[in-house]
Each structure stands twice: as C-alpha cells, then as structure tokens.
C-alpha positions as CSV (number, residue, x, y, z in Angstrom):
1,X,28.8,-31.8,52.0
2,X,25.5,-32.2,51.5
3,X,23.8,-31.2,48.2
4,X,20.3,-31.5,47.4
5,X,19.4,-31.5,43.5
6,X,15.9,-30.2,42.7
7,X,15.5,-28.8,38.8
8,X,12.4,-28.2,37.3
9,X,12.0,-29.8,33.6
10,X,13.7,-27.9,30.4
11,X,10.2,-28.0,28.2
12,X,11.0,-30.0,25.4
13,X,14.9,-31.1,26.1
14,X,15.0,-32.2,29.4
15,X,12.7,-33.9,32.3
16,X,12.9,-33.1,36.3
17,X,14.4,-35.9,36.8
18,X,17.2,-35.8,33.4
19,X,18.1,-32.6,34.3
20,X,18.3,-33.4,38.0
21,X,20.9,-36.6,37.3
22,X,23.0,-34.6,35.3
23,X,23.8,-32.1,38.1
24,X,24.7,-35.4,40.3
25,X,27.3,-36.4,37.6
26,X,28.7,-33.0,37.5
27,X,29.1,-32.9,41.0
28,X,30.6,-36.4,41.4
29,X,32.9,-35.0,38.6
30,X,34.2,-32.0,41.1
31,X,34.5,-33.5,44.7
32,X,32.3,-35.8,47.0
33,X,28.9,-35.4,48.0
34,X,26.2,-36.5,49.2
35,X,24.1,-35.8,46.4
36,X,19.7,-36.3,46.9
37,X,17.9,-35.7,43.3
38,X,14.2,-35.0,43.7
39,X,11.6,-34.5,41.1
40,X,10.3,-31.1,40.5
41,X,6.8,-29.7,39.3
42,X,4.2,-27.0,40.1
43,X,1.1,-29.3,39.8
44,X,0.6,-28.5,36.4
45,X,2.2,-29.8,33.1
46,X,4.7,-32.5,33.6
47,X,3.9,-32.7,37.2
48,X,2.5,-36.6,36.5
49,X,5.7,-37.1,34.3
50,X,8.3,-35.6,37.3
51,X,6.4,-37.7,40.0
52,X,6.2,-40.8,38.5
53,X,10.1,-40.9,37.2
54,X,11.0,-39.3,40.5
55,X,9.2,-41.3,43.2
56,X,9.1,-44.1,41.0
57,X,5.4,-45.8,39.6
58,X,4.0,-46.4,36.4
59,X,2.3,-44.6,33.6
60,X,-1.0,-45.6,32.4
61,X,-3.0,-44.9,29.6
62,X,-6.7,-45.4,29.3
63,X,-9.3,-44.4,26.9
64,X,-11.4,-41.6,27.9
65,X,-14.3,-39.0,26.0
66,X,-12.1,-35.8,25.0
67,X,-13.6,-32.4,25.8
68,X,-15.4,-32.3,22.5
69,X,-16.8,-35.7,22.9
70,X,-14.2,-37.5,21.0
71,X,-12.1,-40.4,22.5
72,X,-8.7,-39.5,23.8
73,X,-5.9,-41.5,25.0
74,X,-5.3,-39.8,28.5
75,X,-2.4,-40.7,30.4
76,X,-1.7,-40.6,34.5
77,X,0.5,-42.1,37.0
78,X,-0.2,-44.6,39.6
79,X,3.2,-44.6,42.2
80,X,4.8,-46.8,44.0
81,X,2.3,-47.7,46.8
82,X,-0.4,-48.5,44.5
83,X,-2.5,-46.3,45.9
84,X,-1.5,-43.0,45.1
85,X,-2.4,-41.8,41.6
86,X,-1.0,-38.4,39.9
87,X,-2.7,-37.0,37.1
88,X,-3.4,-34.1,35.7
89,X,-7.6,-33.0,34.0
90,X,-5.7,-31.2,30.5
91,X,-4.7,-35.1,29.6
92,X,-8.5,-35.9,29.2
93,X,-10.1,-32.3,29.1
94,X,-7.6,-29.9,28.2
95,X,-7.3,-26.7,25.9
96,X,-4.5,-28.0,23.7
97,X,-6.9,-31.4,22.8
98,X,-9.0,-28.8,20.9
99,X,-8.6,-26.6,17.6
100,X,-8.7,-23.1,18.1
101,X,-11.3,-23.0,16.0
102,X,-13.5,-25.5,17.2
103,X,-13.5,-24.2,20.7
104,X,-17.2,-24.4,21.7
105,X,-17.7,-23.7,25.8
106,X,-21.3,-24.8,25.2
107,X,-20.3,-28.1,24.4
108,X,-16.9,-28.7,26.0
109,X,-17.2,-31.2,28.8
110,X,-15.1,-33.0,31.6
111,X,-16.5,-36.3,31.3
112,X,-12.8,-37.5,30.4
113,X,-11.7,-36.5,33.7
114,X,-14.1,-38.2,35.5
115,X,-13.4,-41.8,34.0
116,X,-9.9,-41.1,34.1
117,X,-10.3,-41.3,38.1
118,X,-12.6,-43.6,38.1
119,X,-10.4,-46.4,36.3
120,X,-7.9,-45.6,38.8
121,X,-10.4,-45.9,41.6
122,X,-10.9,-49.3,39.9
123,X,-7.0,-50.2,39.7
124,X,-7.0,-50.1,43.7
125,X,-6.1,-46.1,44.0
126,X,-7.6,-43.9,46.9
127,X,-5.1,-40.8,47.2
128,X,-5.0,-38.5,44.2
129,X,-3.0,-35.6,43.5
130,X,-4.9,-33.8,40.7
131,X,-4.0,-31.2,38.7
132,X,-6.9,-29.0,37.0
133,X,-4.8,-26.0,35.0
134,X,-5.3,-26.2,31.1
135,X,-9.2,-26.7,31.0
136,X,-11.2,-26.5,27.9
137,X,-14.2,-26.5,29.8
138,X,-17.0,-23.7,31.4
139,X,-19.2,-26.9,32.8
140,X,-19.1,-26.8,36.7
141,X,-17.9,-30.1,36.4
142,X,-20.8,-31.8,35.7
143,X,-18.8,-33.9,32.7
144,X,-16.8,-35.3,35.6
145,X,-19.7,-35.7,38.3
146,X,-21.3,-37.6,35.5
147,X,-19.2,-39.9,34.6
148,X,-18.9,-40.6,38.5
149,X,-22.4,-41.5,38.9
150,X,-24.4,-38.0,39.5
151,X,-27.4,-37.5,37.0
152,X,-28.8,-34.1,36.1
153,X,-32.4,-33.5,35.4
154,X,-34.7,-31.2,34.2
155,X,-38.1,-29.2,36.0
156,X,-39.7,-32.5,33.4
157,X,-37.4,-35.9,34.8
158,X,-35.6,-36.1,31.5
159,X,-31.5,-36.5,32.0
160,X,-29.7,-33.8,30.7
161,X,-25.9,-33.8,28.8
162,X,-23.5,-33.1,30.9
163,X,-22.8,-29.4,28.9
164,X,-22.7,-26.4,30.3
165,X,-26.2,-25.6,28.1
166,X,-28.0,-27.7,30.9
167,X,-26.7,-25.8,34.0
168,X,-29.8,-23.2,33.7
169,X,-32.3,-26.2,33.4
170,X,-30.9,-28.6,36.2
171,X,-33.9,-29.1,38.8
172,X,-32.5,-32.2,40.3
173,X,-29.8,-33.7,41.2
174,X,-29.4,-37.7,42.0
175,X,-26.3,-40.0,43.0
176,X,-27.4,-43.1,43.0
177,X,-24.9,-44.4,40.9
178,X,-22.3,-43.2,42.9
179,X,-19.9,-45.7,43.9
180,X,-19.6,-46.2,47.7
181,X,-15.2,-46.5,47.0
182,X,-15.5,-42.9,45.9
183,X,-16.4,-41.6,49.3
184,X,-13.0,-43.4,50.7
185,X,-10.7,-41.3,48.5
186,X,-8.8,-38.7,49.2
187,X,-8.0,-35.6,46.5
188,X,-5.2,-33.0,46.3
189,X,-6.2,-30.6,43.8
190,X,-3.3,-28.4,42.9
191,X,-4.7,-25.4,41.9
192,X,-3.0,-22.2,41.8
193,X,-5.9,-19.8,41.2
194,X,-8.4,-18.2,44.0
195,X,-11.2,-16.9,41.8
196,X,-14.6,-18.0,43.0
197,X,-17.2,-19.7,40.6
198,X,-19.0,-16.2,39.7
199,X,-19.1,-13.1,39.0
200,X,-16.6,-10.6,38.4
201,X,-13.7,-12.3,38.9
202,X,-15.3,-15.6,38.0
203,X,-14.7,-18.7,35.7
204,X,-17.0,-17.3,33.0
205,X,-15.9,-13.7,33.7
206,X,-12.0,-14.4,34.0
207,X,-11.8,-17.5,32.1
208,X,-14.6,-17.6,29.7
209,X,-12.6,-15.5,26.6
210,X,-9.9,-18.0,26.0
211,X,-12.2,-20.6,25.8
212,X,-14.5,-19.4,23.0
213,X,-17.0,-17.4,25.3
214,X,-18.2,-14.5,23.6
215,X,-19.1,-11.0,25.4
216,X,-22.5,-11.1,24.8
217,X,-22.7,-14.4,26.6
218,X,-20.8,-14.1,29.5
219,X,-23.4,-12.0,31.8
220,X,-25.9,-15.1,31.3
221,X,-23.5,-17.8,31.6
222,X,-22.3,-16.7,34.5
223,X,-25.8,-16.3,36.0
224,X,-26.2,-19.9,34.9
225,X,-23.3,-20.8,36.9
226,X,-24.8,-19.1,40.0
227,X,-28.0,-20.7,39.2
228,X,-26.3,-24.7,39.4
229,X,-23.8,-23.6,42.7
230,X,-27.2,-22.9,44.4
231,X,-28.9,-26.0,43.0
232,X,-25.8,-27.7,44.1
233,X,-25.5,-26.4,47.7
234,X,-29.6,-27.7,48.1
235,X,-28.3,-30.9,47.5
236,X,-24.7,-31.7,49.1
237,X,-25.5,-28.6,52.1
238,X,-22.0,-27.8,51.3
239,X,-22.0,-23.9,49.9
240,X,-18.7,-23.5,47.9
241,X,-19.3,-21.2,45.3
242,X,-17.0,-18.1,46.9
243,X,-14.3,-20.7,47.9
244,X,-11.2,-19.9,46.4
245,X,-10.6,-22.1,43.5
246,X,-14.4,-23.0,43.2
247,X,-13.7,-20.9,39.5
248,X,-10.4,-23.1,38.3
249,X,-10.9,-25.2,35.6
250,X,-14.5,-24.0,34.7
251,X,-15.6,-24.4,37.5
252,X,-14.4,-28.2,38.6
253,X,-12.7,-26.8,41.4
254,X,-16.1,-26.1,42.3
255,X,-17.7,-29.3,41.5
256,X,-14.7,-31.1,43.5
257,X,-14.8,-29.4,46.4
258,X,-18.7,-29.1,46.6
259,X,-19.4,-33.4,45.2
260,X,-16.6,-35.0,47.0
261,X,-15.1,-35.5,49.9
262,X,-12.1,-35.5,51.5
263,X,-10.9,-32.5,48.9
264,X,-8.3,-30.1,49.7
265,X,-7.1,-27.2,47.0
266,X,-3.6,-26.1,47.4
267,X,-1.0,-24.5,45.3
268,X,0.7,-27.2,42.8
269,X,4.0,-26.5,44.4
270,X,2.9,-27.3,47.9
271,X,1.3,-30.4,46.7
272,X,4.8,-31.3,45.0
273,X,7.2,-30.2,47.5
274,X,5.1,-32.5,50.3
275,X,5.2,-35.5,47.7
276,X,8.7,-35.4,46.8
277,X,9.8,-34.7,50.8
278,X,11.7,-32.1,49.9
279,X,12.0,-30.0,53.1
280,X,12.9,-33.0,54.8
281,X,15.4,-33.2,52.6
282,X,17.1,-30.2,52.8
283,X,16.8,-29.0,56.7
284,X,20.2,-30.9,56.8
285,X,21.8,-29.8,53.0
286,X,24.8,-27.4,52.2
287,X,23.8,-26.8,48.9
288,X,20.3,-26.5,47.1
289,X,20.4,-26.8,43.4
290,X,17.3,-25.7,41.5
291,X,16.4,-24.3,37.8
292,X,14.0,-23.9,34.8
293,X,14.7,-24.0,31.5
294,X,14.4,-20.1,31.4
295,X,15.0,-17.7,33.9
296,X,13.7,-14.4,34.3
297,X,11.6,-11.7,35.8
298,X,8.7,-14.1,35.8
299,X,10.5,-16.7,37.8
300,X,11.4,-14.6,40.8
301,X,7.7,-13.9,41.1
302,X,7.2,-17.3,42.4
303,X,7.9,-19.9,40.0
304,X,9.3,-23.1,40.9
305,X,12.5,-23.1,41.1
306,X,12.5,-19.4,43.9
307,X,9.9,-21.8,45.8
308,X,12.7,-24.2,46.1
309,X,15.5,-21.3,47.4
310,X,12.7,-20.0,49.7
311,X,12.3,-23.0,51.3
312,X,16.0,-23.8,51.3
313,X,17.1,-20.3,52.6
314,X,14.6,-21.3,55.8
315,X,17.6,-23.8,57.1
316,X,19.9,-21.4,55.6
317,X,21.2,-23.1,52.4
318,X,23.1,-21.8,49.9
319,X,21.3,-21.7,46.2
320,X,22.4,-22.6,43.3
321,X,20.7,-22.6,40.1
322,X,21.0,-23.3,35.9
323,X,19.0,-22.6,32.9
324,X,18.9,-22.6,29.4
325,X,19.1,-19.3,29.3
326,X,18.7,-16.1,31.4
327,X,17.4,-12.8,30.6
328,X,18.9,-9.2,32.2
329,X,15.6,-9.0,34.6
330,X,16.9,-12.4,35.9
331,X,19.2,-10.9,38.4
332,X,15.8,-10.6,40.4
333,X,16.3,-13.7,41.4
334,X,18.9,-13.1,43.1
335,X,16.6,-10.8,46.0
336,X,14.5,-13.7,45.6
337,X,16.8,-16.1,47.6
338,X,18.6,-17.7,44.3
339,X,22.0,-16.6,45.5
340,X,24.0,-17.3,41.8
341,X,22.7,-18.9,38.7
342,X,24.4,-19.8,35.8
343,X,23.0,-20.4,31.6
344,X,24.3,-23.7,31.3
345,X,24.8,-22.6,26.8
346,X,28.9,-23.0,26.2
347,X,28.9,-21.4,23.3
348,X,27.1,-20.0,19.9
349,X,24.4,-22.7,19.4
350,X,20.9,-22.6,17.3
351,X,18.1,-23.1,19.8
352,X,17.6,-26.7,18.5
353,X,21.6,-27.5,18.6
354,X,20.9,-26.4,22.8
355,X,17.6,-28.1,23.5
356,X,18.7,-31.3,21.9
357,X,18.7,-33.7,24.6
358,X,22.2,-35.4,24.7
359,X,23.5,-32.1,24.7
360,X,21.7,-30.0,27.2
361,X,22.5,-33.1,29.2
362,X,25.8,-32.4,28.8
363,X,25.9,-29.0,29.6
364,X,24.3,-29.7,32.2
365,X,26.7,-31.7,33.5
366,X,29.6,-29.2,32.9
367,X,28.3,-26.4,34.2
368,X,27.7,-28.3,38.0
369,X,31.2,-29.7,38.0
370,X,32.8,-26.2,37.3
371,X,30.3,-24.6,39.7
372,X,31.0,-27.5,42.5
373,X,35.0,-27.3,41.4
374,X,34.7,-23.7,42.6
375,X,32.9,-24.2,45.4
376,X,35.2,-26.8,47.0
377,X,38.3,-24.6,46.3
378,X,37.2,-21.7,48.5
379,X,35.8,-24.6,51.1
C-alpha cells in the first residue's frame, strides 16, 4: 500500500511537515507502507516555513524598511537548488507589522518587499515563488519598484517617496538603476484574488477599509490608482490594470505583473502543489492523507486540504483526513471528496492542553495508527 501524507500546518501547535511525520509513525505503528510526506501550504502564511522544511533549504533573515518605514527583520527561504527562493511580501510589508492604530495607507509602503528580493537576487536566486496576501499597503507597488531601481518623478524632475500620496503626481517614470539580473528571474506570485487595480471591485474599493482608508477617500484614491496604471502602461506598453490580480496586495500584483518580467499569478495552492510534486506523487497512491487544524464549512469551499482530495480523487484515491477539531457543517467535506475525517482530541482537554506541541503530536500519531489498523483489517 501506498500512502501519501499531505497535512496542512495546525496554527500555532503544529508545522506541515510535524504534523505530516506524525501520520508516518502512526502508520508504521499499524502495518506497512509506503509512506511519502509532503509539505503543505496555500501560498500564504507558513507557505515559506512548509517549503523550506519540506523540500529542504535554508531560512534567511535580512534587514529590510517595514511598511511604516521602520526596519524589520524579514525572513524567506532559499531551497535546495540555490536558486529557488520562497517568500512571502507580509514578512517585510504586512498588516500584522502595524498597530491598528497607526495604520496609515498614505504612508504604508512596499519598499521591504523589494529588498527582500533583491538580496536574494544577490545570494544567486532567479526563481521565486512569492506570496503577496496580508499587505499593509494601497501603493501600486512603487515601494517595491523602488527599491529595485525604478524612480518616480514629478510634472517638475524632483523624485518622489515611494507612498501612495505620489501616485497622482508621477509624470515620469525611469529604470536606470534597474539591475540587468532582474530581467533573468522568473516570479510565481501566488495570489488567490481576481480583483483588478480599480474601480468597484478594486484594491482601494475592496481593500482600502481594512487598511485605514476612509470613505471619503476612496473615490479619489482610486482615481489615483487609475491615473499611475496609465502612466505605467506609457512606459512598459504592457496594459495590466484589469488583469486579474492587478488589485492583490494594493496593487503589487499590478506593479509585478506590469514592471517585471517573466511573472505568472496563480492560486497559492497551485503554486504549492507543483513545488511539492504532489500529483506526481499520488497518480500511483492508495491512500491520501490530508488535514487542517480545523475543519469546517469553510474548508470544503476550497481550502487546502479538499484541494488535496480533489486532486487525489482524479486517480481515484481514497481520503483520509484529521483535525483538531471539527464542527457539524464539516460533514461537507465529505461531498467535497474528503471521504472520512477524524478530530484527532482523545479526550476532555483545555485548548492549550491540545495545541501543545508534544501532544498534538501524539495524537496525531494515534489517531493514523487506529485509522490505518482499520483499514488493513477490512484489506
């Protein structure tokens, strides 16, 4: 029997990868296998973490300018190849680096993002999977074409901040301090939004609250957004302000796809599953073992781990998954291709008591050698 093991991280108590190896002992426990553990992500959060451990690499951490202009330590990964880096934009520009109260999208900027791929451009790197969920940031992008090398300027040939404040003044663009390396790189941006850079269902329009825009604001901000995408289109000839994804992050994914080349936008879990090889992996498997930390309604509306069971069902695998814990809605799943999953909790617990490592671990552990025990009895 062959069983492929692909769990996505418990949030706070378990990685991919932790979870993952705790399945393999459980089913080494119940009978023999052959047992493949891959790492498992959707692109965003902990999608540098999974790959890394997973595919195996190194973490590294580099100084960067945070979203409000403060220095952050940002981390990525660079894997094994050396060439391939994995990182995700909320590490140097993210949401979460800010105080609620100090959210400003006047100010907020993505010049961390850009150095943080252009030191791994300078460590030898030329593939990059990117991940840009979690922004702080209404800026086009211009914090991270910045720190590449692009200069902004104004109708008078004075250099403007990269801030979203200077997107209605920008009257030229240069790159001449672009560095030639960039143009050999490739990017996969996982992205798993479709709303172009303006208008209604823009980055100001959609976006723009949770960030600190105000009402009032948004219908000139987002004419200010239109105003740069055209500005921007002059310059490269490449016209991707209704590109799907041109409004994710702020509009990065527009500055991405529009500044650089060699860019493709896909969903985070197509980036991941092609990383990790897992349909390779399982066009030959019995058994395909996924989970989350929680399972729900939500997740059989296409998180991760239904992902996994749709792809597994296509060379008709069976599906197994565990969780932390499972609500009554859950049984969605099952329609969903998840054909049984199981809470991995053995008994009355506090929430800490179950999300302490060395014992979700554990139960982990238990709950795939019962499950496996079965299995091979009615083999």
């Amino acid at each position: 029997m062959k069983v492929v093991v692909a769990v996505d991280s418990f949030k706070g108590s378990m990685t991919s990868m932790e979870a993952g190896r705790a399945v393999e002992r459980g089913i080494a426990r119940a009978c023999e296998a052959q047992v493949v553990v891959r790492p498992l992500a959707d692109g965003g959060e902990g999608t540098t973490e999974a790959l890394v451990e997973g595919l195996g690499g190194a973490f590294r951490c580099v100084e960067v300018e945070g979203p409000m202009g403060l220095p952050v330590r940002a981390r990525y990964g660079i894997l094994r190849d050396g060439r391939t880096a994995v990182m995700e934009m909320a590490e140097a520009s993210g949401i979460t680096l800010v105080p609620r109260d100090a959210l400003d999208p006047h100010r907020a900027a993505t010049v961390g993002t850009g150095q943080m791929v252009l030191d791994a451009v300078r460590a030898g790197c030329r593939e990059f999977i990117l991940g840009i969920g979690g922004s702080a940031t209404t800026e086009c992008g211009i914090g991270m074409l910045t720190a590449l090398g692009y200069g902004f300027y104004d109708a008078n040939g004075d250099r403007l901040p990269p801030v979203f404040d200077s997107l209605g003044k920008i009257e030229e663009i240069r790159a001449g301090d672009v560095p030639d390396v960039l143009h050999e790189c490739r990017f996969q941006i996982a992205c798993d939004v479709n709303n172009p850079l303006s208008g209604p269902r823009g980055a100001v329009s959609v976006f723009g609250p949770q960030k600190g825009v105000k009402p009032e604001e948004t219908e000139a901000m987002d004419r200010a957004m239109a105003r740069f995408a055209k500005k921007a289109a002059a310059f490269t000839g490449r016209d991707r302000a209704e590109t799907p994804g041109a409004g994710a992050a702020g509009g990065l994914g527009f500055a991405l796809m529009t500044f650089l080349e060699n860019v493709t936008l896909r969903p985070g879990t197509d980036i991941v599953f092609e990383a990790i090889g897992l349909e390779s992996a399982v066009k030959d498997a019995d058994v395909v073992v996924t989970g989350e930390g929680r399972m729900d309604g939500q997740t059989a509306m296409g998180k991760v781990p239904v992902g996994v069971a749709r792809l597994a069902k296509r060379y008709g695998c069976k599906v197994v998954a565990f969780a932390g814990g499972v609500t009554e809605d859950a049984v969605k799943c099952n329609d969903a291709g998840i054909d049984a999953f199981f809470p991995i909790v053995r008994g009355v617990t506090t929430l800490d008591e179950a999300m302490e490592k060395e014992t979700a671990m554990r139960n982990m552990e238990l709950a795939a050698e019962q499950t496996f025990r079965l299995l091979r009895a009615m083999a």
